[in-house]
N, C-alpha and C positions, 0 to 999 in steps of 0.2 A: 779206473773204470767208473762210467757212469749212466742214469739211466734216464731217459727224458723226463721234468717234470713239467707242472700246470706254470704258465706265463704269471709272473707274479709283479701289479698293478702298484707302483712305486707311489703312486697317488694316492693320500689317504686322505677318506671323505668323511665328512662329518658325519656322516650317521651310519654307526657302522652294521646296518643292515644290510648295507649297498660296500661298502669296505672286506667285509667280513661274511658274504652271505654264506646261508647254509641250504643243506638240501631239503628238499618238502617245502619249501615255501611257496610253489602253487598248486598242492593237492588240495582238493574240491574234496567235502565230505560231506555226506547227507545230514538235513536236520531232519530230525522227527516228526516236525512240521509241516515240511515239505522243502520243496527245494534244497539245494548246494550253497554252501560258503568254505571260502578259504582256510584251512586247517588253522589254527592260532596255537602254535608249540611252547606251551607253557609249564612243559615240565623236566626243566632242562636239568635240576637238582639229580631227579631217577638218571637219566642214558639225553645228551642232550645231542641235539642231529648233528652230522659229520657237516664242517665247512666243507663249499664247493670245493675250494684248491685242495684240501685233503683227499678228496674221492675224486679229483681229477691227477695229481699225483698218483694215486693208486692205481687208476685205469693208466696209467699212460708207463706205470712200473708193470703192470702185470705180467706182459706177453714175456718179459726177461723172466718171470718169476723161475727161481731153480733152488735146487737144497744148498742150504745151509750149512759150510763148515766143511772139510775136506774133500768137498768136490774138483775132480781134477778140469771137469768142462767150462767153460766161457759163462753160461749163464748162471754156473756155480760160485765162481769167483764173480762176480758180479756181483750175486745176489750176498754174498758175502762180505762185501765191500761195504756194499749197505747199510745191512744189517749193523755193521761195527762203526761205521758211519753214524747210525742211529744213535747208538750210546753216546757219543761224540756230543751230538747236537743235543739231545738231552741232558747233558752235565753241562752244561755250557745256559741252556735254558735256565737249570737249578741252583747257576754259582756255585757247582761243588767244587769243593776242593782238588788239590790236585793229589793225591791219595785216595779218595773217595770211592767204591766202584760204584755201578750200576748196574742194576738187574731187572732184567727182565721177568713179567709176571702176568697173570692173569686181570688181575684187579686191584684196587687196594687191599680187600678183602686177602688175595693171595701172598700180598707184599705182608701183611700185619701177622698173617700167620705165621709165613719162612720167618720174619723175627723173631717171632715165639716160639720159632721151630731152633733158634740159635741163642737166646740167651744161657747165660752160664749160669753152672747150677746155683740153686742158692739167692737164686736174682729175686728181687722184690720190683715190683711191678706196680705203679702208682696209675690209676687213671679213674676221670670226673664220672660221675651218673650220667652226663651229660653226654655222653657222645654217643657216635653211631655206636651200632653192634659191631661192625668190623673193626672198632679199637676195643670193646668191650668186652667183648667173646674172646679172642685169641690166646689169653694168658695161661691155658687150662697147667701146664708143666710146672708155676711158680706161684709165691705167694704175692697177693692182689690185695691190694687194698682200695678201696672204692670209694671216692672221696664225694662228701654232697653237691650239689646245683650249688655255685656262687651265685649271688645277684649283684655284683658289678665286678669287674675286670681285677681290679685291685683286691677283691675278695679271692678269687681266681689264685692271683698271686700268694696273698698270707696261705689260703686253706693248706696250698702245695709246701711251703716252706714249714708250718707247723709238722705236716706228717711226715715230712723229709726229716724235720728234727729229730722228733720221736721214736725213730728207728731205734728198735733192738739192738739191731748189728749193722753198724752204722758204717763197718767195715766190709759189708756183705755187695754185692753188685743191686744196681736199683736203676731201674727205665721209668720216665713219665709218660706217657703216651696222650696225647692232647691233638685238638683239631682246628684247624686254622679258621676254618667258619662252619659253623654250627649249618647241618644241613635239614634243622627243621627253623630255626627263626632267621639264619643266617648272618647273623652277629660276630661280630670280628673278636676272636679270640688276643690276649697281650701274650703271642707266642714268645717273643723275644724276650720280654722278662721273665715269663715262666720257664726259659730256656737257664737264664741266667740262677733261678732261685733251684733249678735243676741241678749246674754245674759247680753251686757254692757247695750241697753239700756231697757232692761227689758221686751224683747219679746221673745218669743220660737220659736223651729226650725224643722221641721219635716224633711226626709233624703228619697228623693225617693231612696231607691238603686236596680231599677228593674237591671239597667245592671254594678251595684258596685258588687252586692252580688255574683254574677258567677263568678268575675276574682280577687277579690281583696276581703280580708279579712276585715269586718265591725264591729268595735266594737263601741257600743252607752259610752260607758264609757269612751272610748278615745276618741273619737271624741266631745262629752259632747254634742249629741244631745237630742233632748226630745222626739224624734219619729222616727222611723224607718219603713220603708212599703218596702216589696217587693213580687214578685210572683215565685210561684212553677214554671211554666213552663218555666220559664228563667231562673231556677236555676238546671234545668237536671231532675224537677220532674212535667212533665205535666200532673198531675191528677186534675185541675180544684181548686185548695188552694192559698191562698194569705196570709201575714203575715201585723199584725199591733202590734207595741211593742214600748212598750215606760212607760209615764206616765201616773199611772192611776186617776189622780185627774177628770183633763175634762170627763173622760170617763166615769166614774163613777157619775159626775152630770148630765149626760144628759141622756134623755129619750134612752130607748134603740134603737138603732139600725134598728131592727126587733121587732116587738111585736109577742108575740107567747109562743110556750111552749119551756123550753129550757133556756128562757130569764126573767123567771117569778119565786118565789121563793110559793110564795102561790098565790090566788087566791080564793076570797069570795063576795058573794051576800051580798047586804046592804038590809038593809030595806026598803028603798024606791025603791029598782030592783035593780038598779046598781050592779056595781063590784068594788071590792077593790083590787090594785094590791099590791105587794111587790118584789118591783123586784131584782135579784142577783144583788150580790155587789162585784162579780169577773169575770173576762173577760165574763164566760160563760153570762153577762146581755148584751150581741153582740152579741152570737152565735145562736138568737133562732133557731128553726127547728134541725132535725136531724144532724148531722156535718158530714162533707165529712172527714168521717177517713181515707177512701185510700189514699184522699188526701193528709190529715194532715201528717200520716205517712210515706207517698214518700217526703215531704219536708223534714220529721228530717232524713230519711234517703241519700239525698243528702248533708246535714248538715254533717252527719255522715263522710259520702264520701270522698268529699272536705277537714274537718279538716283531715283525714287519711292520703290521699294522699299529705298534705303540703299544702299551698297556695305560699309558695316560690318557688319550683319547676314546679308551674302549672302557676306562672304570669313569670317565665325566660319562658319556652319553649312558653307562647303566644306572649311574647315579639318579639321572634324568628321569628314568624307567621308575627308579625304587620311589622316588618322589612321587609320579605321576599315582603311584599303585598307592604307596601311604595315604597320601593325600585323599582320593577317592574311597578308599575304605574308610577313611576316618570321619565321609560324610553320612556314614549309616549308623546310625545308635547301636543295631541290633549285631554288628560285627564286634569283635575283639581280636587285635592282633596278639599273636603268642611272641612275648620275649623276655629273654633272662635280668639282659643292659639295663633296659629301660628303653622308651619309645623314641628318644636321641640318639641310639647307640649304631655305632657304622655297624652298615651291613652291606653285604653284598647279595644280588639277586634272587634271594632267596626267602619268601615272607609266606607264614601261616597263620593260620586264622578259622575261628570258628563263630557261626551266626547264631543267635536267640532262635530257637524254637524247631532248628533243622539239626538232621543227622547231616555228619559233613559228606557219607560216600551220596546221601540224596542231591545234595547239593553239587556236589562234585560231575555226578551222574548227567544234572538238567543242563548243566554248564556245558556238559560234552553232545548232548542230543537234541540242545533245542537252540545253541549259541553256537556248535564246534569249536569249542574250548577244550584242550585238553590239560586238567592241570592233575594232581595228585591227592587220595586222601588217605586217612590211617593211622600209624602210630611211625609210618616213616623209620621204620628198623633202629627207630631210637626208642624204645617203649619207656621206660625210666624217666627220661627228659620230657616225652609229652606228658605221662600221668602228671609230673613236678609242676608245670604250665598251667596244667587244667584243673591243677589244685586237689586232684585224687589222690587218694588211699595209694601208698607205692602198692600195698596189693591186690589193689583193682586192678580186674582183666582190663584192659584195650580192645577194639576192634579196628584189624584192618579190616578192609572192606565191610560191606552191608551187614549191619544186626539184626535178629532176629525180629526185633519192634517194627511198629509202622515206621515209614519212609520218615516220616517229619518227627520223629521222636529223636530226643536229645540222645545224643551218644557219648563216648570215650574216645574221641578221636577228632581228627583236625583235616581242614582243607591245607593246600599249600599249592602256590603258585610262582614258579622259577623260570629265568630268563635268562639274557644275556645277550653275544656277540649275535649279531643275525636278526634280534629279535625286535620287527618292524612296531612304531609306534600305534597302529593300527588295532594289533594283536593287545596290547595295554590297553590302550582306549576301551576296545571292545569287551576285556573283561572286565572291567571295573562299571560299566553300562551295564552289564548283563547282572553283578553282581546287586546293582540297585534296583535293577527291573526284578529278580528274581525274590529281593527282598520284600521290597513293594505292593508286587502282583502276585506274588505265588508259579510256583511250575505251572508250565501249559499241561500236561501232559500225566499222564499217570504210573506211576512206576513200583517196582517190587522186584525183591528178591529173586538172583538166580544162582545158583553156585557161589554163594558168597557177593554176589558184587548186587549193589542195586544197577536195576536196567530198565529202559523204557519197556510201559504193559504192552504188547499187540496183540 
């Protein structure tokens, strides 16, 4: 069984704007100024816009759309076919193994949890200052240990094997949980040897790739990790899906996920009242509830996307982009880029930065209402990693969004501006222009505080 999808353009063109394009690429939004310009979607790091073939695939699955999993109708089996289709294409994107499952999820966020929701007792849990919260937070069940900001790759490496040595109970179960590019400087992590300095001493390694998976190709086989997590909406298919792939040992001994229908294989009354469960013994013992198939199938069809269009010609031409943005920032004194590497160190589409004598939400703010720029400011759900950057106090508060001080007062917090597939040279030009005019000449406009966020005054 199959369902129509989007006509897919065998030709790949060099700039993968026109290769690759995404949605919103000709909304008009107001400047504060006056007049309309073209959106410039530069905050692709947060939720980055669905490729056209993904939302054309989607529109052209919908009208079959039916449940999920023992439906005896046509659009049931269909939609079910899919669905496990999906998984398919997904394992096949990730180079899993052929033992591997995958699971369906919310976000990575919901993938890093159900891990911590399945490690075995007694598990010790390694992971940097450095990374988001959704590898940071999850542990809450086991013993964490929290290792400092390296400053170069190779430190990366030693810090993790020193405290892997160290271990008390060296015989006890142990996860590293690491992130393939840094989602506030976007610096390329040496996953594959911290995989290795992971498996000498006899612990596992889970692979955030929220912002690996959109720019750079991730194969768990080459990399020899034991877990992979990422999300849809940061990989061009924002329909609310998340991905967890890997090994299914842990996953498979631990209680489900969700208790529900879905996640249950039978179900029978005891004699005494009670209930006796059996629960599935394939990813679906994680999935209970209905599963978000638009979802599931907007991820394998950005899977689809991506391997079509290359990943060699889509990380040369973001390269192009990283260059253009460095390059440009590095002509204003009053910028400093944020990063761990060093100002050489591969990145991928992802750079932040804060300017001499601006709060970065002001900044951020004039970029969006007097340029239509939309890029991000904050502490980026990394809060530990920006203080470490901006050289604070670890127990200095941060500020997402707008501080209580005037607009142009220095803050705890950072600009950051993210790109990628889709994202026309135009859109780069523009902010990097905007960025020197605004240095320059100052905001046109006057702006303050509203709920948190700075806003233009009216």
């Amino acid at each position: 069984m199959s369902v129509p999808s989007a006509a897919v353009n065998a030709s790949v063109c060099k700039d993968s704007s026109e290769n690759l394009p995404v949605l919103g690429r000709d909304v008009l939004v107001p400047l504060v100024t006056g007049g309309e310009v073209t959106y410039a979607a530069l905050d692709y790091a947060a939720s980055a816009p669905a490729l056209q073939r993904v939302w054309d695939d989607v529109a052209a699955y919908a009208p079959y759309y039916g449940s999920v999993h023992r439906g005896a109708g046509y659009l049931s089996q269909l939609s079910t076919d899919l669905f496990e289709n999906s998984r398919t294409t997904v394992a096949e994107f990730l180079g899993c193994r052929p033992d591997d499952q995958v699971v369906f999820t919310r976000s990575t966020t919901d993938s890093l949890n159900l891990l911590a929701s399945a490690v075995p007792e007694g598990c010790e849990v390694f992971v940097f200052e450095t990374e988001h919260h959704a590898s940071l937070l999850p542990w809450r069940d086991a013993a964490v240990t929290y290792l400092n900001a390296p400053r170069t790759p190779q430190q990366a490496v030693e810090t993790l094997e020193r405290a892997l040595a160290d271990r008390k109970t060296p015989e006890a179960p142990a996860l590293v949980c690491v992130t393939g590019a840094s989602n506030v400087t976007g610096e390329l992590w040496p996953v594959k040897e911290l995989a290795a300095a992971a498996h000498a001493h006899g612990a596992r390694i889970v692979l955030d790739a929220a912002q690996l998976a959109p720019h750079h190709p991730v194969d768990i086989t080459e990399l020899d990790v034991d877990w992979v997590a990422f999300s849809g909406h940061k990989l061009y298919a924002p329909f609310g899906s998340g991905v967890l792939a890997g090994r299914s040992d842990w996953l498979l001994a631990a209680e489900p996920y969700l208790a529900g229908g879905g996640a249950s294989r039978s179900v029978a009354r005891r004699a005494d009242g009670g209930v006796d469960v059996e629960w599935h013994t394939t990813a679906a013992r994680h999935e209970a509830g209905s599963p978000n198939v638009i979802g599931v199938h907007s991820i394998a069809s950005a899977c689809r996307a991506l391997t079509d269009a290359g990943f060699d010609s889509l990380v040369e031409r973001e390269q192009t982009l990283v260059g253009k943005v460095l390059d440009g920032l590095g002509e204003v004194d009053a910028v400093q880029v944020l990063s761990l590497f060093g100002d050489d160190a591969p990145r991928v589409g992802v750079i932040s930065f804060v300017v001499d004598g601006w709060n970065s939400s002001h900044f951020a703010a004039a970029l969006s209402a007097e340029y239509g720029i939309g890029v991000r400011d904050g502490l980026f759900c990394a809060h530990p990693l920006v203080r470490t950057l901006l050289g604070s106090d670890p127990q200095d508060q941060g500020e997402c969004g707008a501080p209580e001080g005037e607009p142009g007062e220095r803050s705890l917090n950072a600009v950051r501006v993210s790109f990628g597939a889709g994202t026309p040279d135009e859109h780069v030009e523009r902010f990097v222009g905007a960025v020197k005019e605004l240095v320059r000449d100052g905001a046109r406009w006057n702006y303050r505080t509203e709920d948190g966020r700075c806003v233009p005054a009216v």
